[in-house]
C-alpha positions as CSV (number, residue, x, y, z in Angstrom):
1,X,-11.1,141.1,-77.2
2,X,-12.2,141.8,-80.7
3,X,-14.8,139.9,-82.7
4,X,-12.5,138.1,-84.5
5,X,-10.8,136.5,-81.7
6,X,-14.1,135.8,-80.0
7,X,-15.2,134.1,-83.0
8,X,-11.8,132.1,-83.2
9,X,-12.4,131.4,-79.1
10,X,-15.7,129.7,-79.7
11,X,-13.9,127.8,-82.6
12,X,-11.7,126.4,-80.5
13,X,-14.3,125.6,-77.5
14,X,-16.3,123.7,-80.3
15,X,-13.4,121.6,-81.0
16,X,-12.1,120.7,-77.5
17,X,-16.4,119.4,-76.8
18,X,-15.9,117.5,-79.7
19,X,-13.0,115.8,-79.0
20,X,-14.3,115.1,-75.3
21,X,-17.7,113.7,-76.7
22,X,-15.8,111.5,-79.0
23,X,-13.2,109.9,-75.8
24,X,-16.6,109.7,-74.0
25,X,-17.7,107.6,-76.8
26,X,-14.4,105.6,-76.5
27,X,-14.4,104.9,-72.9
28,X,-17.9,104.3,-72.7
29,X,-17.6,101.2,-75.5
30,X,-14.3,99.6,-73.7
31,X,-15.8,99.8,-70.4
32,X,-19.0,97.6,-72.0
33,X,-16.6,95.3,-73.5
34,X,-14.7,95.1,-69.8
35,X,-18.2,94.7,-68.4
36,X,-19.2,92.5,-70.5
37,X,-16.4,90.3,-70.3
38,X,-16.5,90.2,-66.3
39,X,-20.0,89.1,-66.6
40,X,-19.4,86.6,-69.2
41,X,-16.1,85.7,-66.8
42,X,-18.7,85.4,-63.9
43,X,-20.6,82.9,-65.4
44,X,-18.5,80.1,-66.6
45,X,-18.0,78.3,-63.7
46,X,-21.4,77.5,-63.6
47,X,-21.5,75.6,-67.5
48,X,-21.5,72.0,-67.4
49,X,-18.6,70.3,-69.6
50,X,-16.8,73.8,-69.5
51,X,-13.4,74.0,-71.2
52,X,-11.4,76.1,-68.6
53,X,-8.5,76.9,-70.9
54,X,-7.4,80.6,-71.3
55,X,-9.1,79.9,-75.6
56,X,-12.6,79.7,-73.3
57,X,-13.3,83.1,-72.8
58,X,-13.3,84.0,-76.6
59,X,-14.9,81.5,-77.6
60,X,-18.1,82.2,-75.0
61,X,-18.5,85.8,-76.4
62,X,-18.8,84.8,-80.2
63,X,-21.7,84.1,-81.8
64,X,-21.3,80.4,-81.4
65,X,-22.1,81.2,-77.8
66,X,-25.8,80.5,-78.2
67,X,-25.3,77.4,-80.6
68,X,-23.4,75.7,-77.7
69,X,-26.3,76.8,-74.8
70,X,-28.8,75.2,-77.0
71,X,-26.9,71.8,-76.9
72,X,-27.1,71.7,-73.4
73,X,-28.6,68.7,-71.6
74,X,-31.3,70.9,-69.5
75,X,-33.8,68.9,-67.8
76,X,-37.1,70.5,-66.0
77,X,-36.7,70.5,-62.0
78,X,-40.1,69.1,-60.9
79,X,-41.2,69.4,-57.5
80,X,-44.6,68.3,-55.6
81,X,-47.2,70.8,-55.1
82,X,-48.6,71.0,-51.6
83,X,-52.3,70.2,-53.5
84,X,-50.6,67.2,-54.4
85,X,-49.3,66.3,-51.3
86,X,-52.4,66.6,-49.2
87,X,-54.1,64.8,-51.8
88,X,-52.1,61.7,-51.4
89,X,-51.7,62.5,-47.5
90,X,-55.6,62.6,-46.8
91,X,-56.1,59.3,-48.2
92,X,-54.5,57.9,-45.0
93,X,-56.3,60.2,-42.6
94,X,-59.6,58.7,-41.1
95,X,-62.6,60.1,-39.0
96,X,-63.0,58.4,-35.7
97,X,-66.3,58.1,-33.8
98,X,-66.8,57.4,-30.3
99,X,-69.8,55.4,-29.6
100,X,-71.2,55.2,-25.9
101,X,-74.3,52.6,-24.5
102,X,-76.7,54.7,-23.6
103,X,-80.1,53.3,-21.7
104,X,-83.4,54.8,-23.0
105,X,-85.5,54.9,-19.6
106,X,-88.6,54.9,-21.0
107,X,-87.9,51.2,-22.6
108,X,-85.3,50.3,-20.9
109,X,-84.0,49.4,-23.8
110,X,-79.6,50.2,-24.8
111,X,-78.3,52.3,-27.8
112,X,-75.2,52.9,-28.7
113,X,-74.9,57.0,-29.6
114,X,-72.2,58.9,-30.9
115,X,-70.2,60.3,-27.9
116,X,-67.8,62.0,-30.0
117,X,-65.5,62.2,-32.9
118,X,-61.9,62.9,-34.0
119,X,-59.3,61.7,-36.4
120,X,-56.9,58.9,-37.2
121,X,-54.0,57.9,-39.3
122,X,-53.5,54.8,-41.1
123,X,-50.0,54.0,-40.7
124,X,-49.7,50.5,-41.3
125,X,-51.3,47.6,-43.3
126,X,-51.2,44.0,-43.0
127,X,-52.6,40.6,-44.9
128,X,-55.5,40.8,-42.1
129,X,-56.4,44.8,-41.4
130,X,-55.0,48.0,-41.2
131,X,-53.8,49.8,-38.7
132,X,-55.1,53.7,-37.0
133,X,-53.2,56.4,-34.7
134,X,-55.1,58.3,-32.7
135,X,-55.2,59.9,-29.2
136,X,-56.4,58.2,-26.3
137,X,-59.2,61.0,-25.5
138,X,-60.9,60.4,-28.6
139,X,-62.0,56.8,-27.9
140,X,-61.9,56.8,-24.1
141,X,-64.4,54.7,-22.7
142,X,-66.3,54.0,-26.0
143,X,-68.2,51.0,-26.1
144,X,-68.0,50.3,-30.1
145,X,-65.4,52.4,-32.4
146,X,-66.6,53.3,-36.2
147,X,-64.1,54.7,-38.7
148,X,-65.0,56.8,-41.8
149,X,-62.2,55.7,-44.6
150,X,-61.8,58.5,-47.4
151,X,-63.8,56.9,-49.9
152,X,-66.8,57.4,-47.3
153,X,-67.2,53.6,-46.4
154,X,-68.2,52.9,-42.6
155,X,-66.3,50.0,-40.7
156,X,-66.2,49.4,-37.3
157,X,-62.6,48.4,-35.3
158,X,-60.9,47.1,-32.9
159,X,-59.0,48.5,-30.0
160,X,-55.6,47.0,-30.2
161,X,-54.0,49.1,-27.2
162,X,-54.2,52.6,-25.2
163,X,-51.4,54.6,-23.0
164,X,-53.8,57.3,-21.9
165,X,-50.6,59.3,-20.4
166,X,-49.5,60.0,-23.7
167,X,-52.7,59.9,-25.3
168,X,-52.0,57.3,-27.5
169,X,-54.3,54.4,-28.9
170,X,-54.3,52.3,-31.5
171,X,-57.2,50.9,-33.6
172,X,-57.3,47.9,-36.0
173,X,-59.4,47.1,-39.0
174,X,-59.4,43.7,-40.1
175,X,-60.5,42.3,-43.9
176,X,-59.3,43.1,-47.0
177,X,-59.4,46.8,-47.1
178,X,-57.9,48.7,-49.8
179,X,-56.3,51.8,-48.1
180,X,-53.7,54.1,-48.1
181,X,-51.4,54.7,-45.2
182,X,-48.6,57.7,-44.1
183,X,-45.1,57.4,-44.1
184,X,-43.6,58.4,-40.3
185,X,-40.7,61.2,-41.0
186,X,-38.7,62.5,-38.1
187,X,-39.6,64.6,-35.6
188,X,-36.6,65.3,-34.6
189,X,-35.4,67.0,-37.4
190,X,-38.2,69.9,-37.0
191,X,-36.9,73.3,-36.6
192,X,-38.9,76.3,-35.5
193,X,-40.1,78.2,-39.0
194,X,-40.4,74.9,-40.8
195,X,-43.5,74.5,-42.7
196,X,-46.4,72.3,-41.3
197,X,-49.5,71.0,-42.4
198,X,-52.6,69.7,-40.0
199,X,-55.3,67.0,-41.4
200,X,-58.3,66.6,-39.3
201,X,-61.9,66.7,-39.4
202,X,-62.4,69.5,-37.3
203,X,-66.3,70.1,-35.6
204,X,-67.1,66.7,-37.1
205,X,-67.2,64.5,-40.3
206,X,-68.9,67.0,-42.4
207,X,-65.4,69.0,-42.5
208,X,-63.7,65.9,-42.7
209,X,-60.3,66.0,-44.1
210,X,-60.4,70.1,-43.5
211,X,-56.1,71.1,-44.1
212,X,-54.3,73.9,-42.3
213,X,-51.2,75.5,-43.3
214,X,-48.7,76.7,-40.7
215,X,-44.9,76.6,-39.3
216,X,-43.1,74.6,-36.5
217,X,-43.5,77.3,-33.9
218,X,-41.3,75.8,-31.3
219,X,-40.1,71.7,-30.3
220,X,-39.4,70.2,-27.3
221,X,-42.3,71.7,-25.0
222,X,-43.8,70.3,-22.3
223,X,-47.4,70.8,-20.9
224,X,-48.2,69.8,-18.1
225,X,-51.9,67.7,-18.7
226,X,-54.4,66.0,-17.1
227,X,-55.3,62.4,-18.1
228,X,-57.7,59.5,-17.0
229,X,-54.2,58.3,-15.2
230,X,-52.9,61.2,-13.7
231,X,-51.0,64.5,-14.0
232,X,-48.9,63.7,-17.2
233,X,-46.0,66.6,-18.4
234,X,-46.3,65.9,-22.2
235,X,-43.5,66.4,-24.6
236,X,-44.9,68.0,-27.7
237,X,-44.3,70.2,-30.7
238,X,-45.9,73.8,-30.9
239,X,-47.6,74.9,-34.5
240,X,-49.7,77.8,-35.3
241,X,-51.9,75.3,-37.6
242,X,-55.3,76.0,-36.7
243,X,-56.4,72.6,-35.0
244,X,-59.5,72.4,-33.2
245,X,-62.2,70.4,-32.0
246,X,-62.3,66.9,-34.1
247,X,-58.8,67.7,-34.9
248,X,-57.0,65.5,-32.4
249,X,-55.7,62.2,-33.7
250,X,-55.2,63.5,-37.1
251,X,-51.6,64.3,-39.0
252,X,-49.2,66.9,-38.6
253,X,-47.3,66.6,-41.6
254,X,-43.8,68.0,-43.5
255,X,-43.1,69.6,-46.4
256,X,-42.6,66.0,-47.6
257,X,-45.7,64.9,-46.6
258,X,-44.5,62.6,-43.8
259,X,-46.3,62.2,-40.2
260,X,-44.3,64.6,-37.6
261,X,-47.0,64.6,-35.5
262,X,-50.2,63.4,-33.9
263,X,-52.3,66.5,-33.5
264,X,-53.5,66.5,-29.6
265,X,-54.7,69.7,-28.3
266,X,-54.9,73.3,-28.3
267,X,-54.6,76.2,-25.7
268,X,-58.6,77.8,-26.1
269,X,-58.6,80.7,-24.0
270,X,-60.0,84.3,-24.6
271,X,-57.5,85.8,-26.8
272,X,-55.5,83.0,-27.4
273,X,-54.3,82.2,-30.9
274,X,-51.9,79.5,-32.9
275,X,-51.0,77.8,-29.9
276,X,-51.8,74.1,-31.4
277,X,-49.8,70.5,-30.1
278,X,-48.9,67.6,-31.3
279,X,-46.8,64.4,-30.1
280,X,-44.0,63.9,-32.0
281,X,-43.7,61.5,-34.5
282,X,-40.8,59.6,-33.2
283,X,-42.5,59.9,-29.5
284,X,-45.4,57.9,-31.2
285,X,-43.7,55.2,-33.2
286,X,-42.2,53.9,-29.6
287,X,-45.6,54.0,-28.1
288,X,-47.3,52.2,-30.7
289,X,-45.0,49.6,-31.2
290,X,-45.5,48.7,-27.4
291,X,-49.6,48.6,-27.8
292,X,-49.4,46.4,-30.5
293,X,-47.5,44.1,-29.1
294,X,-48.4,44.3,-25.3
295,X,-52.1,46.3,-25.7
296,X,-50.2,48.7,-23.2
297,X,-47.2,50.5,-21.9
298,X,-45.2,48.4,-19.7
299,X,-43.6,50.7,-17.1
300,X,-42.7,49.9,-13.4
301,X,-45.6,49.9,-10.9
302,X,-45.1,50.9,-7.3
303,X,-49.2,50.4,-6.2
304,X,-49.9,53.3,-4.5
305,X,-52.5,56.1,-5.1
306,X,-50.9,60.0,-4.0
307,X,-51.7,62.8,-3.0
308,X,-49.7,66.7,-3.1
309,X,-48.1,68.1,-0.3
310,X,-50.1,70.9,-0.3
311,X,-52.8,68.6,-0.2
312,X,-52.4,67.1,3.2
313,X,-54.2,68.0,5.9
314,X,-52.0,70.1,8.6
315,X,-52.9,67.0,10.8
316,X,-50.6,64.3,8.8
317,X,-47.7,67.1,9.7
318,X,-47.8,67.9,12.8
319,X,-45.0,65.3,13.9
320,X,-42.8,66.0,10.7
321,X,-39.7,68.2,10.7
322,X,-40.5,71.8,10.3
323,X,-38.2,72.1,7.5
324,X,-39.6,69.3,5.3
325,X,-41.6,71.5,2.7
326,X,-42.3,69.2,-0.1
327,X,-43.7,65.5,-0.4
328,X,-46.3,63.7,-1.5
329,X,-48.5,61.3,1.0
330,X,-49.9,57.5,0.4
331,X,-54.1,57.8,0.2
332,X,-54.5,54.1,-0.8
333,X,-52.2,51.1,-1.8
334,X,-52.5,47.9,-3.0
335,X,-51.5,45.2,-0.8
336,X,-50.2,43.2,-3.3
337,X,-48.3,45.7,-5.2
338,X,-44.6,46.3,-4.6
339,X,-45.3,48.9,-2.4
340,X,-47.6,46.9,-0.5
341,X,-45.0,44.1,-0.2
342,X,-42.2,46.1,1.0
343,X,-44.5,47.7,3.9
344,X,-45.5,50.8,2.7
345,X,-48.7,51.9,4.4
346,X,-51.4,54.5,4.0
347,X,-51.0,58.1,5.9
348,X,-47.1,57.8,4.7
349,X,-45.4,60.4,3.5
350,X,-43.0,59.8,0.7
351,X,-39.9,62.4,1.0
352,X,-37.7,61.3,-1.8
353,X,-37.2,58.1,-3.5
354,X,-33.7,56.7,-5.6
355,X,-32.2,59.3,-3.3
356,X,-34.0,61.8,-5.5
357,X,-36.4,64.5,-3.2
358,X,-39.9,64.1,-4.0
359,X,-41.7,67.4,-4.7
360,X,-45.1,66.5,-6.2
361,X,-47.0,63.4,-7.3
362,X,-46.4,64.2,-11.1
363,X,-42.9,64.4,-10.6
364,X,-42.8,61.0,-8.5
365,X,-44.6,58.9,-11.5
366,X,-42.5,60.6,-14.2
367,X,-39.1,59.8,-12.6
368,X,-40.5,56.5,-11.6
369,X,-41.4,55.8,-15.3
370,X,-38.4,57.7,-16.8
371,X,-35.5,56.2,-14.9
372,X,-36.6,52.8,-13.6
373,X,-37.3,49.4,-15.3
374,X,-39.8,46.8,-14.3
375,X,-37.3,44.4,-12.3
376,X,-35.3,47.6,-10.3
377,X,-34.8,48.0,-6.8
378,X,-35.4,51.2,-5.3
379,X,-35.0,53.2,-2.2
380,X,-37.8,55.3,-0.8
381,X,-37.4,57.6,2.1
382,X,-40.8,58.2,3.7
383,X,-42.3,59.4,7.5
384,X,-44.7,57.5,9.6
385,X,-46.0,59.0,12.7
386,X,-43.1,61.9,12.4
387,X,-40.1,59.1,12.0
388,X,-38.1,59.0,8.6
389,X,-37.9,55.5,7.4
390,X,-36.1,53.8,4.1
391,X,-37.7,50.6,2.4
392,X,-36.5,49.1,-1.0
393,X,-39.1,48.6,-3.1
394,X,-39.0,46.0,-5.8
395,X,-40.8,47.1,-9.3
396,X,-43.2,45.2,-10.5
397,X,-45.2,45.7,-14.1
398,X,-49.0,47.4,-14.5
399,X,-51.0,44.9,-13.4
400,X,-53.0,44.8,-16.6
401,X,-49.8,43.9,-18.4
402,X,-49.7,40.4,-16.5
C-alpha cells in the first residue's frame, strides 16, 4: 500500500470514529430520557391527588413539575423522643423504703431503721390517695413504709394488700397528692427484639430514677423461685436491661412508654450478664385488682404443710409400693382446714390428687391454685401405713381471706 492510500485509509478510520462517537452521543441521551421517564413513571403512585390519565406523565416532567410539589399539603411527622418519654415516665416511678423496729439494748429503747429500699409505680389515683406497684420482697415484713415521690417529698403509706407468690404488693398514699401515674400497656403483645426501658433506683435513692435501655429478650419464662410462701414457678419476661439491686418494683416500660412489666429480679452469678425479669404487665393488673379489693389473693386452701419425696426419710417408705417414685408427704395440717376435715393426717403421703400424679410440692400448690376454685371438690389419692386411700376434699379459701 502506497502513501496515498494510507493517508486515504486513516481518512476513512477518522470518519467511521466519528460517526460512532456521535450514535454514542444519540443513544446515550434517549436512554436518559427512557431513564428518566421510568423513574418519573416509578414515582407517581405515590403523589397525593394524582391525575392517573395517560396526559400525567407529560405533564410531571415539565417544568411545572416543581410548581405542583410545592402546593403539596406536607405536614412534619413528629414522633416522641425516648428523653421525652422517660421524662414523663419517671414522674410516676417512686423509691420505696423498708423500715424495720429495731431495739437498742443498751436503752432498751425501739427505732425504726431502714431495712431496705426499692421502687414503685404509681398506677392509679383517687379523690383520697394514690396508688403504688411494687414487689412483695421489697416491703416484706416492714414495720412502717416511706415513699420518695419525684419532686423529693417524703410520705409515709399504707399496705393495701400482698401475694408474696407473685411478689406483688400494693401501697396506698392517702391526701391530696399531686402525682403522676403510668398507663398499663400489654404484655402480651411483646416480642423478643422489641425495645425496653427499666426505671428504678438501683443501689438506693441517691441513683433514683437511674434508666436502662434494652430489648425483650424472650416472654413467657418461668423461674422457678423461692418466696416467704413456698416454691413459686414465676411467669416472667426476660430483658437485657441492666436491673439490679433497688431495681425491683420499678417499670419496665415500651417504646410507648407504657408499664409491660414490674421489674423483679436478676440471675447474679459469676459471668452472668443481661439476664434481668419482670412480671408481666397484664400478670399484675389481675393481681392488683384482687389486693385492693380483698388485701390478698383468694385461691383454694387445702391446710396442709409438705414435704418432697426426696425428702422423706426411707422410714415413711418402707410399706409403700416399690414402684411409687414420686410424692410429696403431709409434715403438719391444720385441723380445721379442708384437709383436716376430710381426714387427712400427718405421715400421709399424697400420690396424686384430681386424678393428676403428684411429683413435688411446687407442682401440688400450682395445680391446686391453677385449676381449682375455692368451693371445688377434689379427689386425693394418698398412703397411710403402706395402704392407698382416696378422700374428697372440699376447698376452702386462705384463712386470712375470711
Amino acid at each position: 500500500m502506497n502513501g496515498q492510500d494510507q493517508f486515504n485509509e486513516g481518512s476513512r478510520t477518522e470518519v467511521k470514529q466519528e460517526k460512532r462517537s456521535k450514535l454514542k452521543g444519540v443513544i446515550s441521551t434517549v436512554l436518559a430520557g427512557v431513564v428518566g421517564s421510568a423513574l418519573t413513571l416509578t414515582a407517581l403512585p405515590y403523589l397525593p391527588n394524582m391525575n392517573t390519565s395517560e396526559e400525567t406523565p407529560k405533564a410531571i416532567v415539565s417544568e411545572e413539575h416543581t410548581d405542583t410539589s410545592s402546593k403539596l399539603n406536607v405536614q412534619p411527622v413528629s414522633a416522641n423522643s425516648i428523653a421525652d418519654m422517660v421524662e414523663q415516665a419517671s414522674k410516676a416511678i417512686v423509691g420505696i423504703v423498708n423500715k424495720q423496729q429495731q431495739t437498742n439494748r443498751f436503752n432498751q429503747t425501739s427505732e425504726a431503721v431502714n431495712r431496705g429500699t426499692g421502687s414503685g409505680v404509681i398506677f392509679k389515683q383517687t379523690s383520697d390517695g394514690a396508688y403504688i406497684v411494687t414487689n412483695n420482697h421489697v416491703i416484706e415484713n416492714a414495720n412502717e413504709i416511706e415513699v420518695s415521690l419525684h419532686d423529693g417529698k417524703k410520705v409515709k403509706a399504707e399496705l393495701i394488700g400482698t401475694d408474696p407468690l407473685t411478689d406483688i404488693a400494693v401501697l396506698k398514699i392517702a391526701g391530696d397528692v399531686k402525682v403522676d401515674t403510668l398507663a398499663f400497656g400489654d404484655s402480651s403483645q411483646l416480642r423478643a427484639g422489641d425495645q425496653v426501658l427499666a426505671i428504678g433506683n438501683p443501689l438506693g435513692l441517691d441513683l433514683s430514677r437511674t434508666v436502662t435501655q434494652g430489648i425483650v429478650s424472650a416472654v413467657d419464662r418461668t423461674i422457678a423461685v423461692s418466696t416467704s410462701a413456698g416454691e413459686w414457678d414465676l411467669e416472667v419476661i426476660q430483658t437485657d436491661a441492666a436491673i439490679n439491686p433497688g431495681n425491683s418494683g420499678g417499670a419496665l416500660i415500651n417504646a410507648s412508654g407504657e408499664l409491660v412489666g414490674i421489674n423483679s429480679l436478676k440471675i447474679s452469678e459469676s459471668g452472668v450478664e443481661g439476664l434481668g425479669f419482670a412480671i408481666p404487665s397484664n400478670e399484675v393488673k389481675i393481681i392488683i385488682n384482687e389486693l385492693i379489693e380483698n388485701g390478698q389473693v383468694i385461691r383454694p386452701y387445702l391446710g396442709v404443710g409438705l414435704a418432697n419425696f426426696e425428702e422423706i426419710p426411707p422410714f415413711y417408705l418402707q410399706n409403700i409400693p416399690s414402684d411409687v417414685k414420686q410424692g410429696v408427704i403431709v409434715t403438719t395440717i391444720d385441723p380445721n382446714s379442708a384437709a383436716g376435715k376430710a381426714g387427712l393426717q400427718a405421715e400421709d403421703i399424697l400420690v396424686s390428687i384430681g386424678g393428676n400424679e403428684i411429683t413435688n410440692a411446687n407442682e401440688l400448690r400450682k395445680y391446686l391454685y391453677t385449676k381449682y376454685a375455692v368451693g371445688d371438690k377434689v379427689k386425693i389419692e394418698f398412703y397411710r401405713q403402706g395402704k392407698l386411700k382416696t378422700v374428697e376434699v372440699t376447698l376452702t379459701s386462705n384463712p386470712s381471706s375470711n
